[in-house]
C-alpha positions in Angstrom: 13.9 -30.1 -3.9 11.0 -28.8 -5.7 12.9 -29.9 -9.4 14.2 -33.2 -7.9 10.3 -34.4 -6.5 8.8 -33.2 -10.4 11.6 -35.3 -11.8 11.3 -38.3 -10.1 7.2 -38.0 -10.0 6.3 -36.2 -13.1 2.8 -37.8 -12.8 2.6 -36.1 -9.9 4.3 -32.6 -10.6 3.2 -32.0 -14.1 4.3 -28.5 -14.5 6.8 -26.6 -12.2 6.6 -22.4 -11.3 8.3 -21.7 -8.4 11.2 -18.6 -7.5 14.3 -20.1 -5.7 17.7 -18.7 -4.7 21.2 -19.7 -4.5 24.3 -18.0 -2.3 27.3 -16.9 -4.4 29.6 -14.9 -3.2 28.0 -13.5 -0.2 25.4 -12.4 -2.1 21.5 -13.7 -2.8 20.9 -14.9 -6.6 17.6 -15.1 -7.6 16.1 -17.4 -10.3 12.5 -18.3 -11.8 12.1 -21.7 -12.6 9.5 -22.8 -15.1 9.3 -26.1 -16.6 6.2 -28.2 -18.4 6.7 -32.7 -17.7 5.3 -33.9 -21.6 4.5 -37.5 -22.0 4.2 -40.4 -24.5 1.2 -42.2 -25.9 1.6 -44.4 -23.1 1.2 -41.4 -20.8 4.5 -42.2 -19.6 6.6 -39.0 -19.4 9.1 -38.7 -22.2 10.2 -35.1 -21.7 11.0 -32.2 -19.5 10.5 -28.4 -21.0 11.3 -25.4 -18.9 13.4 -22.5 -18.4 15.3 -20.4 -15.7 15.1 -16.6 -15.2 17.7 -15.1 -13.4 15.6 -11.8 -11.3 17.9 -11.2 -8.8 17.5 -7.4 -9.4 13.6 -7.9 -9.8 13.8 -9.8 -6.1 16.1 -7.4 -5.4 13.9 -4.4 -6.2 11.1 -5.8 -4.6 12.8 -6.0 -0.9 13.7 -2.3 -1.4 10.1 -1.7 -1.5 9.0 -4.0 1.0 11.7 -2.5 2.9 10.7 1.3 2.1 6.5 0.3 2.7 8.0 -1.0 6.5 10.0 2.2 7.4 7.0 4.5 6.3 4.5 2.5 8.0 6.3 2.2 11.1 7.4 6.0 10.2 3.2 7.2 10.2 2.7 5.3 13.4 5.1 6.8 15.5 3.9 10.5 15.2 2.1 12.5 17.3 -0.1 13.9 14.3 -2.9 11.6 12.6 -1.9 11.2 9.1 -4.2 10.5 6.1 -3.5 10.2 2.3 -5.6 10.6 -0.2 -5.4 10.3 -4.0 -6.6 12.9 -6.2 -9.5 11.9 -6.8 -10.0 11.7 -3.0 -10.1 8.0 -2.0 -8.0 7.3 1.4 -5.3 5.5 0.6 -3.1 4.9 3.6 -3.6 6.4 7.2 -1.8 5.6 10.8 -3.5 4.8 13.7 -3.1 8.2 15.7 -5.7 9.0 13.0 -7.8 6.6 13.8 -7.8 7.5 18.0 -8.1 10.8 17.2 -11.8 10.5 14.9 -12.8 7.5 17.5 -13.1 5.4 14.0 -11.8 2.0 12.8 -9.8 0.8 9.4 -13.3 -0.7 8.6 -15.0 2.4 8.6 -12.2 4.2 6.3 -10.7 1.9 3.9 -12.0 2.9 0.1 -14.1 5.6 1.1 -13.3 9.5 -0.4 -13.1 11.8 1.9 -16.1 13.5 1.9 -18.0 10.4 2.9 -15.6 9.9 5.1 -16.2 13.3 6.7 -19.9 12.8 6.6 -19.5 9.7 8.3 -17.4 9.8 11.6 -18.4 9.0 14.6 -17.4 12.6 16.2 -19.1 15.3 15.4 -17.6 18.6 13.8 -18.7 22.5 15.6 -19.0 23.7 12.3 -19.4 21.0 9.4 -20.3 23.5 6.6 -17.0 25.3 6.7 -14.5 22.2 7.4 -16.5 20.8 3.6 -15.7 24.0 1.7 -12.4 24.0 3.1 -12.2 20.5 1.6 -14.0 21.0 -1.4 -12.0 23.9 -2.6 -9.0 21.7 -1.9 -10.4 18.9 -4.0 -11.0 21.9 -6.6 -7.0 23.2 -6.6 -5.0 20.6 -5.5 -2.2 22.8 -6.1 -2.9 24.9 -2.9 -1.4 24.1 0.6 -3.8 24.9 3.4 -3.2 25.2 7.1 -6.6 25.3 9.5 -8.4 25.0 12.7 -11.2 21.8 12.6 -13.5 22.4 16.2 -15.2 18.8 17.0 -18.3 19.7 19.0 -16.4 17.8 22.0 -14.5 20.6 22.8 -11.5 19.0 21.0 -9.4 21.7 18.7 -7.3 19.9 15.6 -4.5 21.7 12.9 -5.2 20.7 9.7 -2.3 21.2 7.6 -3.0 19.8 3.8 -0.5 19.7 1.1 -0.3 18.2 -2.6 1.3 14.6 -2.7 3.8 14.9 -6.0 5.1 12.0 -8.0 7.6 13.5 -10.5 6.1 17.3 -10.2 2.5 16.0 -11.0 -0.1 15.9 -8.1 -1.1 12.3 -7.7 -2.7 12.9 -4.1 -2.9 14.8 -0.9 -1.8 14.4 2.9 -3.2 15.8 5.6 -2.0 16.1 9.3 -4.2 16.7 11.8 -2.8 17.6 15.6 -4.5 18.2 18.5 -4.0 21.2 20.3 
């Protein structure tokens, strides 16, 4: 529809970008559609440029990760344990919402920050701050090293804290931590 309206109203529709797909064989095909209206001296158009991509396995790939973001999200928000990811330089890069109830914060408050500002700035307040920040810093120092701990909120409220590298292809690229409340 798109190609039909710039061809009949090129004044209108001067240049054309748009993905579109066809059915063939049971199966989606994908194509990128690009095309420029050029016109006379008159300003009358004269010509029609363009070009069509087939991407059906760039569409194609692009599903599989939408599909694989879904099943991880809705994956972190079914567990019991507050999940939070971190990349290695210690920005929080994805998190579920048990994590959230369980530090009494919001998305707002986490989003973009590192973790130790993170730390210092939750609402709840830890029994023992100094040790749960070496703990972290000497995590941030060898992110090699799998920890397992206790973190005591001064509310009488016990968590696990099990931390372990995130690895993309053997290198560290980040860290997850799980927190459960016992």
């Amino acid at each position: 529809k798109s190609l039909i309206q710039a061809l009949e109203n090129p004044m209108e529709c001067k240049t054309l970008d748009f993905i579109y797909n066809i059915e063939r064989n049971g199966e989606k095909q994908y194509f990128h559609l690009r095309g420029e209206a050029y016109f006379d001296e008159e300003g009358q158009p004269d010509e029609f440029f363009g070009s069509i991509e087939d991407v059906s396995n760039r569409m194609r790939k692009a599903e599989e990760v939408a599909y694989s973001q879904s099943l991880l999200a809705a994956t972190l928000d079914s567990t019991v344990n507050g999940i939070l990811v971190i990349n290695k330089r210690g920005k929080v890069q994805e998190y579920n919402r048990k994590y959230l109830e369980m530090w009494d914060t919001t998305a707002e408050l986490i989003e973009g920050k590192k973790l130790m500002e993170l730390v210092s700035e939750m609402p709840v307040r830890l029994e023992n701050p100094e040790i749960f920040y070496h703990d972290v810093e000497m995590v941030l120092q060898d992110n090699r090293v799998e920890t397992f701990s206790e973190v005591r909120l001064e509310d009488g409220k016990i968590f696990e804290v099990h931390s372990k590298p995130l690895l993309h292809k053997e290198i560290v690229v980040g860290r997850i931590l799980s927190f459960r409340e016992i």
